[in-house]
N, C-alpha and C positions, 0 to 999 in steps of 0.2 A: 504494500500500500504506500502511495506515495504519500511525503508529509507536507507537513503547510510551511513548506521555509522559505525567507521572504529576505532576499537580498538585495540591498539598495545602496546608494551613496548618499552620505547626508555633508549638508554642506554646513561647517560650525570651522570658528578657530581650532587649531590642534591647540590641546592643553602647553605643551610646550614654549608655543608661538604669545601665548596669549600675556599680557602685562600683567596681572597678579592671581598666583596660584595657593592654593591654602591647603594643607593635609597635617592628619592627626593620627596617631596613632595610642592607643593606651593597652601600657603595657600589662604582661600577666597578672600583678600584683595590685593593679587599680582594681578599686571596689567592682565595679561593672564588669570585670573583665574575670574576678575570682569568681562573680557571677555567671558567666557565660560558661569557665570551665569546668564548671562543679556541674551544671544542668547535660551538658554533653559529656564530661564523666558517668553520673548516672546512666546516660543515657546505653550508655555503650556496655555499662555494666550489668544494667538488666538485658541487652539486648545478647549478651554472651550468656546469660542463665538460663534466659528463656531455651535461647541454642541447647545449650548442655542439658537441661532437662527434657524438653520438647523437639526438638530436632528445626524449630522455625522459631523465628523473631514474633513475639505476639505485640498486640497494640500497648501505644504506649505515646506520652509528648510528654517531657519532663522540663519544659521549655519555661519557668516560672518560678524562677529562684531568686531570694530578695537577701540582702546581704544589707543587714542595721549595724550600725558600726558601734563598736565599743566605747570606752574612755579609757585614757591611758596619761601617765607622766611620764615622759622620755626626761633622761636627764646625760649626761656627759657619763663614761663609764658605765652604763647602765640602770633602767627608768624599770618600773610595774605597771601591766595591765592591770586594773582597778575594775573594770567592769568588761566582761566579755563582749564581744561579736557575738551577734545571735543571725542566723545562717537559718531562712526558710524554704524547705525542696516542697515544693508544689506540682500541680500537673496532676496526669489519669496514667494509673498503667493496671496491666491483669493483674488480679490480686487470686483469682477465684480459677481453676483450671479443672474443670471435669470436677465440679466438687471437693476438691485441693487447692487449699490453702499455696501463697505462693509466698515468699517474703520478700515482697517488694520496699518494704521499709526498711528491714534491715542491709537487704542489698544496695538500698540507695546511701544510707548513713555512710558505710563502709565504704562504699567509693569516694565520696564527698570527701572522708576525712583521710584517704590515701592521696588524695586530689591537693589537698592543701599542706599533708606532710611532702609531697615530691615537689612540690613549686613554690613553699612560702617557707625559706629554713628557718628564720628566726620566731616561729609561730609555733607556740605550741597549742598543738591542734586539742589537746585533751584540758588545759587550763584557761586560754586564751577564745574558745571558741566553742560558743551553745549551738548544736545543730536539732532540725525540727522537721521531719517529715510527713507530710500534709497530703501527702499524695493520695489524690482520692481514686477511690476503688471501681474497679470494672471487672467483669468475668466471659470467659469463653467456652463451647465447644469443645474441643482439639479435632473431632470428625470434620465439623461443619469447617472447620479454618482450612484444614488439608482439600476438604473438597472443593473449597472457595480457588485455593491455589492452582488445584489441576485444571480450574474452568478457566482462570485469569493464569497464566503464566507470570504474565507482567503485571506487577500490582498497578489497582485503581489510584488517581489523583483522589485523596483526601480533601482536597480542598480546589476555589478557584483560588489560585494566587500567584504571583511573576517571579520569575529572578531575573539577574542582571548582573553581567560580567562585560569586562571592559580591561582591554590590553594595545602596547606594550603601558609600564608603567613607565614614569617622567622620571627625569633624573630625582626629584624633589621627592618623588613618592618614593622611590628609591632608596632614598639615603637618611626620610622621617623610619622604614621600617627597617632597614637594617640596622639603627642608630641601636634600636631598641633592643632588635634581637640580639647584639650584640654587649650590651649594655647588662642582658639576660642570660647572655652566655655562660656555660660551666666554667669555659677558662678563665672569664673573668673575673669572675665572682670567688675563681680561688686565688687569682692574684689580690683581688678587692672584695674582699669579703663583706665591708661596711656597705655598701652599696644594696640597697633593698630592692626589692621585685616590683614595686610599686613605683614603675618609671612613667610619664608622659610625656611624650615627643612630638611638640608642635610645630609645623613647619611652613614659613612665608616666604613665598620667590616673588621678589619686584625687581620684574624686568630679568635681571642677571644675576642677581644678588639673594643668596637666600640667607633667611634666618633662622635657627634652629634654636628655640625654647624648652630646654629641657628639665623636667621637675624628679627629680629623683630621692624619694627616702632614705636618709643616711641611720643606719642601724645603729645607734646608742652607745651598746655595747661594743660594738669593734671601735668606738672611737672617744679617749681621754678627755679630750678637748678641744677646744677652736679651733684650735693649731690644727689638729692632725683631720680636724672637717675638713677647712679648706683646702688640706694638701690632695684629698678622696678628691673633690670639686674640682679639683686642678687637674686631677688625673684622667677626671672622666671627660675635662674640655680636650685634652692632650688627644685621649682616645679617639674621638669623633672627628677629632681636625685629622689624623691620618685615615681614619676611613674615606671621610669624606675626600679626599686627593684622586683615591682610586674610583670613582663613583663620579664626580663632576670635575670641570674647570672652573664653573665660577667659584667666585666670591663666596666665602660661606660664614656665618659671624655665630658665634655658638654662646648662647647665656644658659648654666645652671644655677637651677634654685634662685630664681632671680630678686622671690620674695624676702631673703635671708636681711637680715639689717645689723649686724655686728655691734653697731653703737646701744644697741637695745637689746643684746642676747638674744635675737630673732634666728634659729637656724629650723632647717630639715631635716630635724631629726626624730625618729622612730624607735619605739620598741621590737617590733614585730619585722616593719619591713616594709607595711603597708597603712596607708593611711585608712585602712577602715579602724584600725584600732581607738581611734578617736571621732567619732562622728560622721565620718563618710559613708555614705549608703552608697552601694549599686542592686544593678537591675540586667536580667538578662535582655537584650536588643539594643543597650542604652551607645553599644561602645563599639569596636571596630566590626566591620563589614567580612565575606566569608574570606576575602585576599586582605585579611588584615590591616586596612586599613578604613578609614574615615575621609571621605573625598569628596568635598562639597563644589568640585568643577566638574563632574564627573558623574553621571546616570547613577543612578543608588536603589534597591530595595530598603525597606524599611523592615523588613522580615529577622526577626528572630530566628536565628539559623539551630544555636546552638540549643542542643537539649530535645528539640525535633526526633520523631524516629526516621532512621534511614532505609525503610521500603515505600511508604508510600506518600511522606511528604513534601508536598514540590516546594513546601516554604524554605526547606533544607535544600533538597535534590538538585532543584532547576539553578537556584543558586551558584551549587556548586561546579552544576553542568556548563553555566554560563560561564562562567570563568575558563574551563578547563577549554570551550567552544571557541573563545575570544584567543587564549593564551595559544592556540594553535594554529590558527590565523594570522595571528601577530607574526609566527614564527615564518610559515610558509607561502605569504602572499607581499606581494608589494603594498600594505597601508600604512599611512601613518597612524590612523587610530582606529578600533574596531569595538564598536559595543553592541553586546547582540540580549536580549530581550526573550524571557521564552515563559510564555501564559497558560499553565494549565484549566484543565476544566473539570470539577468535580466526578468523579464515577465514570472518567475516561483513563483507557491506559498511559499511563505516566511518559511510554515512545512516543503516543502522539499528542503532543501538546495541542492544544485549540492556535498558535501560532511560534515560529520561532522566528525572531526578527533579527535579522544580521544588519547594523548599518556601519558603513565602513568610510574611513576619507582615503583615498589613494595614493600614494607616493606621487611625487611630480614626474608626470607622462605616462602616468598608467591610466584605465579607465577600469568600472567597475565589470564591464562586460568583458574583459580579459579573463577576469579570474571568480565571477560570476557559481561557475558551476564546478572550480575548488571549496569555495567557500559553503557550497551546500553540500560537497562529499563528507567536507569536516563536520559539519551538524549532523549528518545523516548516521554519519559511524559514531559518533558518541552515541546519538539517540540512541541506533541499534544495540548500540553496548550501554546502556543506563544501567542496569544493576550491577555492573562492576564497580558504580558507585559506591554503594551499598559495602560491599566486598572493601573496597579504601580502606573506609571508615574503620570498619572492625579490626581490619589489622593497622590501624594508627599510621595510616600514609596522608592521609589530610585532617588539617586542623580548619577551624570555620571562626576563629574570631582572631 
């Protein structure tokens, strides 16, 4: 069956070209973002139980975790959490299987707080952090689901709803997300240990010139004093001004912690690692996009990626598909920009979305008609291979925030 894929040229400045560019990126350790990994932990962790006990993924959207921030006194040498993080897992999954009981609570907890001991070190996840599972209950079949499966091969669209991938990226989006990832590195963090998970990398290009706003939690305890703050500070501008060499020619002007005011004992400092330990709340959707970043020049879902299940939600899937649709386009056609669009429709199979929209700008002296009908081979073979999506997921080859 052919699909409904829609190839065009759209005529818009390239992001590159254009006079001011803005991108964000927040990193693991931001409240919204410990949000996002906790709800797609769960999510992966019931989807591997359900596996091991049932032989299939049952339903499930864990997509609805609220992250209330604690209180804390950070101090030089080391500060106390005073009042915990309280951490709520929301969403529907099977609880009820053929009349059996499933533990969907306890599986969620355990993930959550495997989630926060592997990504948040100066957290401790059993003193520092009340978790709450709310996850409300649904039951299944296991016949009626097998039989569902044999009728549908490819699962049904759960929903209507779009995603939206868009490639190559800008030097600028470029250099806000590796600033981070980098920043989040293993290596670094054993050369800089003070250096907390709760980074945010803001990034402004005027004209030639970019700026790089960076906010990072300096851990308490790896550091005595003023002194040995601003030397971490110092390190971490060191750090990003050789990144950034390799990644752009411009101009690139780096501020951390830019709130800090020395005359007043104002610094960046944390107990934990992360500012939720003091009053920052996040939310799962609030924070980076499924390619990691926040691009307000730039086509966007607004869709909550993370926490989704990965058989039949396009809020997740299409997302991810779009991306991966764009990202290969980028590679093998002459554009300069590619952002492709793809709308499912409720209780259709997930290969045939209701549209997939490819709009592309061209390299100079190409036209769209050249490479027209590459660009719909490359939509066509994801679509036909969509549940290797799925397949990613499980074995931890794509991350969504």
């Amino acid at each position: 069956m052919a699909r409904n894929i829609v190839v065009e040229e759209i005529v818009r400045t390239p992001v590159e070209m254009q006079k001011v560019e803005l991108v964000e990126r927040k990193g693991i350790g931001h409240p919204d973002s410990i949000a996002d990994g906790i709800a797609e932990a769960v999510s992966r962790a019931l989807c591997r139980e359900y596996i091991k006990r049932y032989g299939v993924i049952l339903h499930h959207n864990t997509d609805q975790v609220e992250v209330v921030g604690g209180r804390a006194y950070p101090k030089f040498g080391g500060g106390e959490v005073v009042k915990p993080i309280y951490i709520l897992l929301s969403g529907r999954a099977v609880e009820l299987v053929d009349q059996e009981l499933f533990p969907v609570h306890e599986v969620a907890i355990r993930a959550a707080k495997e989630y926060l001991k592997k990504n948040i070190r100066h957290l401790d996840v059993e003193n520092h952090v009340v978790i709450d599972s709310r996850i409300g209950q649904g039951s299944v079949d296991l016949v009626s689901v097998f039989n569902k499966a044999k009728e549908n091969p490819i699962p049904l669209a759960n929903d209507t709803s779009f995603g939206v991938g868009f490639a190559p990226l800008t030097e600028t989006e470029r250099l806000v997300l590796e600033t981070e990832r980098l920043l989040n590195s293993e290596k670094f963090k054993k050369e800089y240990p003070a250096v907390g998970e709760d980074i945010k990398v803001m990034g402004l290009r005027k004209g030639d010139e970019i700026d790089l706003t960076i906010a990072a939690a300096i851990v308490d305890s790896e550091v005595a004093n003023p002194k040995e703050y601003m030397e971490v500070k110092d390190k971490i501008k060191e750090t990003v001004e050789e990144l950034a060499k390799d990644i752009t020619s411009r101009k690139v002007n780096i501020y951390v912690n830019t709130a800090d005011d020395p005359k007043k004992d104002i610094y960046y400092i944390t107990v934990t690692g992360t500012s939720a330990e003091a009053g920052d709340d996040g939310s799962v959707g609030r924070g980076n996009r499924v390619n990691g970043l926040i691009t307000p020049n730039r086509h966007m879902s607004m869709e909550a990626a993370a926490g989704k299940n990965p058989v039949s939600h396009v809020g997740k899937i299409y997302n991810i598909l779009a991306m991966f649709i764009a990202n290969d386009i980028a590679k093998a056609l002459p554009v300069e920009e590619v952002y492709v669009r793809i709308l499912s429709q409720i209780g259709k199979p997930i290969d045939q979305p209701l549209v997939a929209s490819i709009q592309v700008i061209p390299k100079q002296g190409h036209t769209v008609k050249e490479f027209e009908k590459d660009a719909y081979a490359i939509a066509d073979e994801w679509l036909t291979n969509i549940t290797k999506i799925q397949k990613m997921i499980l074995e931890d080859k794509i991350t969504v925030f």
